[in-house]
TORSEVO-60820 format. One record per residue: residue in one letter; x, y negated, z negated of N, C-alpha, C in turn. Coordinates in steps of 0.05 Angstrom, whole numbers. Layout:
BEGIN
a;X;Y;Z;X;Y;Z;X;Y;Z
...
! end
This chain:
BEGIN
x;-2510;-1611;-2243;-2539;-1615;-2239;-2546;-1644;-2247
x;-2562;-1659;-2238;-2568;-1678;-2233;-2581;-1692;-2261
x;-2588;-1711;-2274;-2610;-1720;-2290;-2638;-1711;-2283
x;-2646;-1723;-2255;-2674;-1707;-2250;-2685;-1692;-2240
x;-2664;-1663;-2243;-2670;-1633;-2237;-2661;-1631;-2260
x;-2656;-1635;-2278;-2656;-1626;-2306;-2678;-1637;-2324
x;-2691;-1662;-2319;-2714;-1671;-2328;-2741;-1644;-2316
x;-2735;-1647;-2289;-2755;-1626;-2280;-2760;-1598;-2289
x;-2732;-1589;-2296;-2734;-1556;-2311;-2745;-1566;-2332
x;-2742;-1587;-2344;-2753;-1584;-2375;-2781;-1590;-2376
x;-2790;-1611;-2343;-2823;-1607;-2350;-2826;-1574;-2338
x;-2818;-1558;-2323;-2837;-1533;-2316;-2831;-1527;-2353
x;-2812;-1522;-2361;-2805;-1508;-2390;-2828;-1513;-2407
x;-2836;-1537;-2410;-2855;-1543;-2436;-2875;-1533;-2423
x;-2887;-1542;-2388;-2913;-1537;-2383;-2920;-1498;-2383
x;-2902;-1483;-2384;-2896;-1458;-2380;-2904;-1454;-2416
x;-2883;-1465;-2431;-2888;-1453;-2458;-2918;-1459;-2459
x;-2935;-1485;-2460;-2961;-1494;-2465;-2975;-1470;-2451
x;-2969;-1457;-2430;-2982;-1435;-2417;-2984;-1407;-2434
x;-2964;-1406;-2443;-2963;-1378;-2463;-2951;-1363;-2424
x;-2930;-1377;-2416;-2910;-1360;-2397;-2891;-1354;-2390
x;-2882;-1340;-2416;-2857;-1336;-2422;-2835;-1323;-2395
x;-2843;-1309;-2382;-2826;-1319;-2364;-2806;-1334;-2351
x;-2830;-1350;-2341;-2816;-1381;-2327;-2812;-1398;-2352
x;-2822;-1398;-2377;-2806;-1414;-2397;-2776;-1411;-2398
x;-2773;-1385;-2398;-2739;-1378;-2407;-2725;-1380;-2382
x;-2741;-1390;-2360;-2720;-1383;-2336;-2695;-1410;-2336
x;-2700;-1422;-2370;-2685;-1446;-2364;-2657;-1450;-2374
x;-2663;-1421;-2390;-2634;-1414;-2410;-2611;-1399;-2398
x;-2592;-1402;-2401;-2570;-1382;-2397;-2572;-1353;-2406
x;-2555;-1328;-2398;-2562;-1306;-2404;-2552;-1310;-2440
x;-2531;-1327;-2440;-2517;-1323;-2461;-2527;-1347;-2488
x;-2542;-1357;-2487;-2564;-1380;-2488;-2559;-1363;-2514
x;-2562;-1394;-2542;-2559;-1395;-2571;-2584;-1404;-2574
x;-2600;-1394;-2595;-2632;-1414;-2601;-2621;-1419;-2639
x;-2620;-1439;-2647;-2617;-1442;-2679;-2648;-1458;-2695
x;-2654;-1443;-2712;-2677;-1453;-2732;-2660;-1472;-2755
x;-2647;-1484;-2767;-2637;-1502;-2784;-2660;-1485;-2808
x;-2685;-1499;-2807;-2697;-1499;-2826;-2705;-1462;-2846
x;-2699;-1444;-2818;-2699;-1426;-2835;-2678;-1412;-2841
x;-2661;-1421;-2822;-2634;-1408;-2819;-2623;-1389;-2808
x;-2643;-1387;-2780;-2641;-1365;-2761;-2624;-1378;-2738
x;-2610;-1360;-2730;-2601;-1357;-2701;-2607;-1338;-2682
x;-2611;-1335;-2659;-2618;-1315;-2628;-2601;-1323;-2610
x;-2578;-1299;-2612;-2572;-1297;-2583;-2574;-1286;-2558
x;-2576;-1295;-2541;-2593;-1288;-2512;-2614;-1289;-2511
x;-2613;-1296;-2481;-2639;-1307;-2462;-2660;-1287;-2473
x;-2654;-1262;-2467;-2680;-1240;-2474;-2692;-1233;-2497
x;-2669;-1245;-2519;-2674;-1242;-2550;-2688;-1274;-2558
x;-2680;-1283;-2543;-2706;-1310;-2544;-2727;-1309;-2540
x;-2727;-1298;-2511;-2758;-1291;-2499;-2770;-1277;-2512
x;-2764;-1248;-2528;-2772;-1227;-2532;-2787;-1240;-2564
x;-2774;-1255;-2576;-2774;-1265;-2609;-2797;-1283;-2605
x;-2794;-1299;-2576;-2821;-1318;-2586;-2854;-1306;-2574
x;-2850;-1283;-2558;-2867;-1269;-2541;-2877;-1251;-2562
x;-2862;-1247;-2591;-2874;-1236;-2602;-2889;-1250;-2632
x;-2888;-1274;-2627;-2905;-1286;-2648;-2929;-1291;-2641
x;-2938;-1288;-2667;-2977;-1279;-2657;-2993;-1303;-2654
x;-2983;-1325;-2664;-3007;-1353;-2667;-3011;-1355;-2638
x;-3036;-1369;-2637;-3038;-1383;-2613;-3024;-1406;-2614
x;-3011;-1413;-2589;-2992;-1437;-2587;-3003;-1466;-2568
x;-3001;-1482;-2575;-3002;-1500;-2552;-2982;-1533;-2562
x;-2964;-1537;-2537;-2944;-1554;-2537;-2953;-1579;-2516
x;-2952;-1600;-2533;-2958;-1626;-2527;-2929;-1647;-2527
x;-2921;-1656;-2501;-2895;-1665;-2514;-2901;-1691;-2513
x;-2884;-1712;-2531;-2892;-1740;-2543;-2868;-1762;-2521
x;-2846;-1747;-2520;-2823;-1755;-2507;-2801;-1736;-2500
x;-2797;-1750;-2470;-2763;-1732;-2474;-2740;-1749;-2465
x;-2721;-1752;-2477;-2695;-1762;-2466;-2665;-1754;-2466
x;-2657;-1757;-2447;-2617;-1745;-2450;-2612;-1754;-2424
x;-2589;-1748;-2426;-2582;-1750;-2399;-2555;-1735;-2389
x;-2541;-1723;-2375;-2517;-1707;-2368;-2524;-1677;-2387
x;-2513;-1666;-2404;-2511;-1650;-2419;-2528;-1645;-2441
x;-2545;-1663;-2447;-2546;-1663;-2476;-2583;-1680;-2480
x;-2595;-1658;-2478;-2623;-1671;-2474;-2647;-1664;-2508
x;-2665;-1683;-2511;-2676;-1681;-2537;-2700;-1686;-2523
x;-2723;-1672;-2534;-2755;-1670;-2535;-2763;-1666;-2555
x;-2780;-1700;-2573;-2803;-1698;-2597;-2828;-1684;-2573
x;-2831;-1664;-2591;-2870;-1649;-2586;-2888;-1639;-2610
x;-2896;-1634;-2608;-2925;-1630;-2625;-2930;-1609;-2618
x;-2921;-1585;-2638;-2920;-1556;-2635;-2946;-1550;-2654
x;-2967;-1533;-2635;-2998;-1531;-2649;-2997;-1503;-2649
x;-2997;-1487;-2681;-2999;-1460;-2688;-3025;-1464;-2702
x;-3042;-1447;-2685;-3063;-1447;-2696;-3083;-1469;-2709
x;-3081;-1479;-2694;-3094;-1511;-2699;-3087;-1524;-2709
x;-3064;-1517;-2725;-3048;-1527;-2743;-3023;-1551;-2733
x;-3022;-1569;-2733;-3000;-1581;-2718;-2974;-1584;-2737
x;-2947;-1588;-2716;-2916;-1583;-2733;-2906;-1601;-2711
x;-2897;-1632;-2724;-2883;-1639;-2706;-2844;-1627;-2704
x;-2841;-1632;-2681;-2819;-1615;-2668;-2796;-1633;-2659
x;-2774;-1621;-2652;-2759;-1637;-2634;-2735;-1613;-2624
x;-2733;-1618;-2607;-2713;-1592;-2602;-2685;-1611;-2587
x;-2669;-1597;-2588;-2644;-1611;-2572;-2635;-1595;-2564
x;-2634;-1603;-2535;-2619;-1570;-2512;-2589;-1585;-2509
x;-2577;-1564;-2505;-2552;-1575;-2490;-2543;-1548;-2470
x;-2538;-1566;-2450;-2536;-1555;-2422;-2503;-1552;-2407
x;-2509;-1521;-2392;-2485;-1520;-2389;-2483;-1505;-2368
x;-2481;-1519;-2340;-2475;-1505;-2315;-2510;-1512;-2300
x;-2526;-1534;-2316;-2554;-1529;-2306;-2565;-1515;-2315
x;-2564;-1495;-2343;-2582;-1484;-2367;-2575;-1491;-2389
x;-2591;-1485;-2404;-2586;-1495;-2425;-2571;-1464;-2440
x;-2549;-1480;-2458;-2528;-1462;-2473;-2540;-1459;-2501
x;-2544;-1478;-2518;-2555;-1479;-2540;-2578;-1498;-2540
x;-2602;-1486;-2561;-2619;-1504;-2566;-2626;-1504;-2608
x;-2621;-1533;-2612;-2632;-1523;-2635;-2656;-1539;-2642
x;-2680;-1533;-2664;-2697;-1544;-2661;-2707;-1545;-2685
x;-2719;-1568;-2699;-2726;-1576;-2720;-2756;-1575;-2725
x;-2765;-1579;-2746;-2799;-1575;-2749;-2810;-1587;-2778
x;-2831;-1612;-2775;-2838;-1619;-2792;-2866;-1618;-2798
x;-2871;-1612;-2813;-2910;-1611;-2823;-2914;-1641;-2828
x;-2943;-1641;-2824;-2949;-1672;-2824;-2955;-1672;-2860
x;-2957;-1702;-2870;-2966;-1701;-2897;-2975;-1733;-2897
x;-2989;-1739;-2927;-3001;-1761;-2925;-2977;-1784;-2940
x;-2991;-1805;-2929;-2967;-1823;-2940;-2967;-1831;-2963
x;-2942;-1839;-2982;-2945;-1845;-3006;-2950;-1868;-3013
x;-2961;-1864;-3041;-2972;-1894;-3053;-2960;-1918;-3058
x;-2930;-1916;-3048;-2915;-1936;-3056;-2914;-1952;-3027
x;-2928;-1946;-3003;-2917;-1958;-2985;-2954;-1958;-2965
x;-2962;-1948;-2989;-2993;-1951;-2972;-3007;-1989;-2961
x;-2997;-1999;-2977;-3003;-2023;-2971;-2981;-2037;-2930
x;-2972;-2023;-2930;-2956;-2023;-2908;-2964;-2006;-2882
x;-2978;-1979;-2887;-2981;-1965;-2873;-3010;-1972;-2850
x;-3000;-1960;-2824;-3024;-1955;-2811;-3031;-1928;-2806
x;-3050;-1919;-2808;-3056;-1888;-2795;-3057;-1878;-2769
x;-3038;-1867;-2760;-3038;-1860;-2730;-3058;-1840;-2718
x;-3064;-1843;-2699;-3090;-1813;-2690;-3086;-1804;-2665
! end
């Protein structure tokens, strides 16, 4: 598969997840498709045990992506994962295999304020 039919599954993917359409979100995974949380220390295997795990979380969601880049196999998206108004920046890294993705794992950070040792340096982003 190409660089920009693999760029393309990954815009329907995010614009699908931002939909709450899980469906066509997962249509991008393999059946046999790994999802890993690092931070909590979960794993899901399979497409349907993905689908099914995030179809059943209750927040309202909405996905804003900041960037995406890879290229051949091995693709990464920073986004801005919004639970409940709440924002978690994100980054996921797929890696692709046959034109879906095999594994994805994905990281998550809460925003916080900056510290006092470097405030004289800082700008505030918005």
């Amino acid at each position: 598969m190409e660089d920009g039919q693999i760029r393309a599954a990954l815009d329907r993917h995010w614009a699908a997840s931002d939909a709450n359409d899980f469906e066509t979100e997962h249509q991008i995974y393999r059946e046999d498709a790994v999802l890993e949380y690092p931070q909590s220390g979960e794993r899901i295997r399979g497409r349907r045990n993905i689908q099914s795990s995030r179809a059943a979380q209750p927040n309202l969601k909405r996905f804003t992506v900041r960037r995406m880049i890879g290229a051949g196999d091995l693709w990464v998206t920073e986004f801005v994962l919004t639970y409940d108004e709440r924002p978690s920046y994100t980054v996921s890294i797929m890696e692709f295999l046959d034109g879906k993705v095999a594994r994805e794992t994905q990281y998550f950070a809460d925003p916080f304020e900056p510290g006092p040792s470097r405030v004289q340096w800082v700008e505030k982003m918005t």
